[in-house]
N, C-alpha and C positions, 0 to 999 in steps of 0.2 A: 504494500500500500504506500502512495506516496505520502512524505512526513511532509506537515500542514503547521502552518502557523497559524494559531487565534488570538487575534488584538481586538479589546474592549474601548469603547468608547460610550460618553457618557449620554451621546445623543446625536440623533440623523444630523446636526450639522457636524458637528466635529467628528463624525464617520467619514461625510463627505469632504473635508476640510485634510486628513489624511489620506484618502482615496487620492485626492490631487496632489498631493506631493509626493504619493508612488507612483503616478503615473507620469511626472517630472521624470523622475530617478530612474524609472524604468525608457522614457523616451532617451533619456541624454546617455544612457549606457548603451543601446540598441542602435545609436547613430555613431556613435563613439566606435562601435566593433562591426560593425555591420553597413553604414553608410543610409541608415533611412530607419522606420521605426513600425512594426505593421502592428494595427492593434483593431479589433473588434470589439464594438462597443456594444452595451448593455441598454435594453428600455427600462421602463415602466421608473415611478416616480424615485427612487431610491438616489438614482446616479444625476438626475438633476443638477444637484446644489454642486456635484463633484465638476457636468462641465461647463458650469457659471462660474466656478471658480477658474478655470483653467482660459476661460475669452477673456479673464482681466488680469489687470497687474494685482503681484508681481510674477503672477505662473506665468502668464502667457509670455514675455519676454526671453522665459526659461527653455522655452523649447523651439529648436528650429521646425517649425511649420511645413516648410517647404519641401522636408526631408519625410514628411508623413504619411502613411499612407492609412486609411481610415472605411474601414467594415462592421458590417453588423452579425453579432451572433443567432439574431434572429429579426420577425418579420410578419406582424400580421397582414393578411390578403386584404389591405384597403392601397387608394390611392396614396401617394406622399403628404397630398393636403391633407388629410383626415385629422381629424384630431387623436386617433390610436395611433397612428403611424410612429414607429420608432424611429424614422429617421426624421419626421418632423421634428421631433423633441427637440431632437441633439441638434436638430438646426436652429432652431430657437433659439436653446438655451449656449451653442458654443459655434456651432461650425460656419454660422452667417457671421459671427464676429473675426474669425481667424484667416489668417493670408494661406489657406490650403489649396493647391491649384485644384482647380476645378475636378482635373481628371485623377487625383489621390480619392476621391472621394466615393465608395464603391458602391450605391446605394443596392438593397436588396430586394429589388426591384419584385413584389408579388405581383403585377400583371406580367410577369416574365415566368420562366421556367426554374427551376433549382440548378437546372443542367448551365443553364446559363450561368447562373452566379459561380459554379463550379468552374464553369471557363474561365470568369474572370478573375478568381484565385490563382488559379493554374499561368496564367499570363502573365498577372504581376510578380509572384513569384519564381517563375522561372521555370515551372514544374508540369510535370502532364496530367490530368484528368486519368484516375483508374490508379496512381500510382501511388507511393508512399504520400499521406498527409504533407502539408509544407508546416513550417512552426511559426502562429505567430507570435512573438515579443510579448504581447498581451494579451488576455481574451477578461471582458469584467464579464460578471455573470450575478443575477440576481437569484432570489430563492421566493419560492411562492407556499404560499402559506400549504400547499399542498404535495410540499418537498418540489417542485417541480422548477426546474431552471431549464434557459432561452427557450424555447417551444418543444422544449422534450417532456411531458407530461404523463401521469402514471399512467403504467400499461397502453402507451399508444408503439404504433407501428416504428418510429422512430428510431426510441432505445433498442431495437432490435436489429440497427442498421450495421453492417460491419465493414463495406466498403467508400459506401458515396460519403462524401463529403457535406452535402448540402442537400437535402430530402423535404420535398412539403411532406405534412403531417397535419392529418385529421386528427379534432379533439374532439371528441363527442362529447365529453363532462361541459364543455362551453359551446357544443355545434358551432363550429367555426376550423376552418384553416388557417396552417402556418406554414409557413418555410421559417427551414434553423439547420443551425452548423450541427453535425450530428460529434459523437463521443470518437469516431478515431481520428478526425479533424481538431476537434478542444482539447484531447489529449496530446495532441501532438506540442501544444504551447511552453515556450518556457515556462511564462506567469498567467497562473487563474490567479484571478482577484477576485473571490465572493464579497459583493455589498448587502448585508442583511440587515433592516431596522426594521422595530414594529412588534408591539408585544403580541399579535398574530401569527407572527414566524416561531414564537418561541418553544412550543410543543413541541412541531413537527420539526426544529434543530435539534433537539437531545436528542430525537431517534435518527436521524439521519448523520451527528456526529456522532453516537452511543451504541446508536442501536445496531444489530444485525444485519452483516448483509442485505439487500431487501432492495438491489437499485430499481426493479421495475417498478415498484410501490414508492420508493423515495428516490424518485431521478439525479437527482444533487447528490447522492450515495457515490455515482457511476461516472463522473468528476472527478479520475485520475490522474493529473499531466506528469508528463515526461520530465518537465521542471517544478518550478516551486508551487504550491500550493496554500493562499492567503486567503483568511476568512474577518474580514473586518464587519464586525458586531455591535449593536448600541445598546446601551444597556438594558432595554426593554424586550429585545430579540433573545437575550442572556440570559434572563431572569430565571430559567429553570435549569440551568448551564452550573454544576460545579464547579466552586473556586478552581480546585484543583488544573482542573482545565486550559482556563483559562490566563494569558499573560496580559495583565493590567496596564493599561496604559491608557487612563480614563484623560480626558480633556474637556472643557467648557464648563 
């Protein structure tokens, strides 16, 4: 099993407030060894405040931009204008303010194919479609109150995926589709970074960090990477989480 780090904080801001200075530290290491920085980014409300902080000073001066290249771990089937749309957010809240050229920008596009976005990995990277995953430098990854992370949800067709990279996926628990990076793709990353707040998460994290085996039931179980493995916690995500556990490093 990969060994995980759990840092606590005292609240969704100072989660996100930390989130952006490892995603500093992990850009300016990845341009430093590598020449560019690939990172797949995370929906739903959690990661917000992490990329408002990173469109202003003094993060944003911290990272060459230009050098960035910018995906999504997942992807509901609405237009980009939607108000669900994950790539809305992140424009919103960071990518309309930042000098990213246009074509870093890899939207994951649900009136397209999966096979498509599959191409478009394989391109930027340098890699073929059908072959060994490529790694990105980052993948953030949220938790749903239902153990379930980027559009891999319990007992859907997804978690059972072993080759593609990139799979739409029916949820029946929400009748809705998704496209999402599947498990031999996110494992392939140096850095997962889990962003978890919300005393709703907090059940279903002691059985997904405690519990039993169990990934088809808790998808966030089945979150291996090849590198490091980071779970940043607020304190109300915690609360059912043993001291023992966890490494304190409360802020705000």
């Amino acid at each position: 099993m990969t060994p995980r780090t759990i840092r606590t904080f005292a609240d969704a801001e100072s989660l996100g407030e930390a989130a952006a200075h490892e995603f500093v530290r992990c850009a300016c290491e990845a341009v430093a060894a590598r020449g560019r920085f690939a990172v797949a980014l995370s929906g739903g409300s959690t990661p917000r405040r992490l990329y408002q902080l990173l469109a202003a000073e003094p993060l944003r001066a911290q990272v060459d931009w230009s050098r960035v290249e910018i995906f999504w771990g997942d992807e509901r089937c609405v237009p980009p204008e939607d108000p669900e749309s994950n790539y809305r957010m992140a424009s919103e809240a960071m990518l309309a303010q930042l000098p990213i050229p246009a074509e870093h920008i890899h939207r994951l596009e649900a009136e397209r194919a999966a096979r498509d976005y599959e191409a478009t990995i394989a391109r930027v990277f340098g890699e073929t479609v059908g072959g060994e995953p490529p790694a990105f430098d980052l993948i953030l990854l949220g938790m749903g109150p239902d153990g379930h992370t980027a559009s891999l949800f319990p007992h859907t067709d997804a978690l059972r995926e072993t080759t593609r990279w990139v799979v739409a996926n029916h949820v029946p628990q929400l009748n809705t589709n998704r496209l999402t990076l599947t498990r031999p793709i996110l494992n392939r990353a140096r850095e997962v970074l889990f962003l978890v707040a919300g005393a709703d998460k907090a059940e279903r994290l002691v059985e997904v960090l405690l519990g039993p085996a169990d990934p088809l039931r808790l998808p966030s179980q089945s979150i291996q990477p090849a590198g490091q493995l980071v779970w940043f916690i607020d304190r109300a995500a915690a609360d059912r989480l043993p001291p023992s556990l966890l490494r304190e490093n409360m802020q705000g």
